[in-house]
N, C-alpha and C positions, 0 to 999 in steps of 0.2 A: 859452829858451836852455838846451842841453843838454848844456853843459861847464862849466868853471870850473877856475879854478885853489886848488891846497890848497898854503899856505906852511908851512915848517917848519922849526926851527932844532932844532940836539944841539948841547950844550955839550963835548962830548967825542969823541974815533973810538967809531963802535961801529956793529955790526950795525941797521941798518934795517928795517923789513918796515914797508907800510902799506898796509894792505888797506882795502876796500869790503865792508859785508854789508848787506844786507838788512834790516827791519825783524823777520823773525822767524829774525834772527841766520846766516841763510844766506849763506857767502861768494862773493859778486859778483865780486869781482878783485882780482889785486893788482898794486898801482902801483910799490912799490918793495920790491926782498928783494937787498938788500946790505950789504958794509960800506962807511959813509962816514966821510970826516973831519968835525972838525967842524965848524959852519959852517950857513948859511942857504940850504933847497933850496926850490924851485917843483916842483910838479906836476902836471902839466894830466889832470884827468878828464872824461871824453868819455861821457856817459850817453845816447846815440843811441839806444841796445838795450836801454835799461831803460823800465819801466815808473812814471809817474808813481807821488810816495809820498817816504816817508822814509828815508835811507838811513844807514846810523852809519860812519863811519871810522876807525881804530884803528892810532896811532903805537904801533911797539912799538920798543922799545930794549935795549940791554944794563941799563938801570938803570929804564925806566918805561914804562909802556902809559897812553897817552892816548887817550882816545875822544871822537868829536864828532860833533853828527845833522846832516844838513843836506838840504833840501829840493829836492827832482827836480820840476820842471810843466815840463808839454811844451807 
């Protein structure tokens, strides 16, 4: 399966961006580069056109950058 969904809560409004990179930090895409309110968002990532492997995700906010690895098998 070559999608999935990434959930995600801000406690606060703020500026969004949540990008995809690569394993050697190469950025892949980005899913979200907005401001939101706060509150609990889904977002469906679609890895059709990627290559099996590891990929890292990176919540960035007005106040924290979160990052997380998760795994692509085709």
């Amino acid at each position: 399966n070559t999608s999935t969904i990434i959930s995600y809560s801000i406690p606060n409004d703020s500026k969004v961006t949540l990008k995809v990179f690569d394993i050697l930090g190469r950025e892949v895409t980005t899913l979200v580069d907005e401001a939101k309110p706060a509150g609990t968002y889904k977002v469906n990532f679609n890895g059709n056109n990627l290559a099996s492997g590891i990929y890292i995700y990176s919540l960035i906010t007005d106040k924290n950058v979160i990052s997380k690895k998760m795994l692509l098998v085709k």
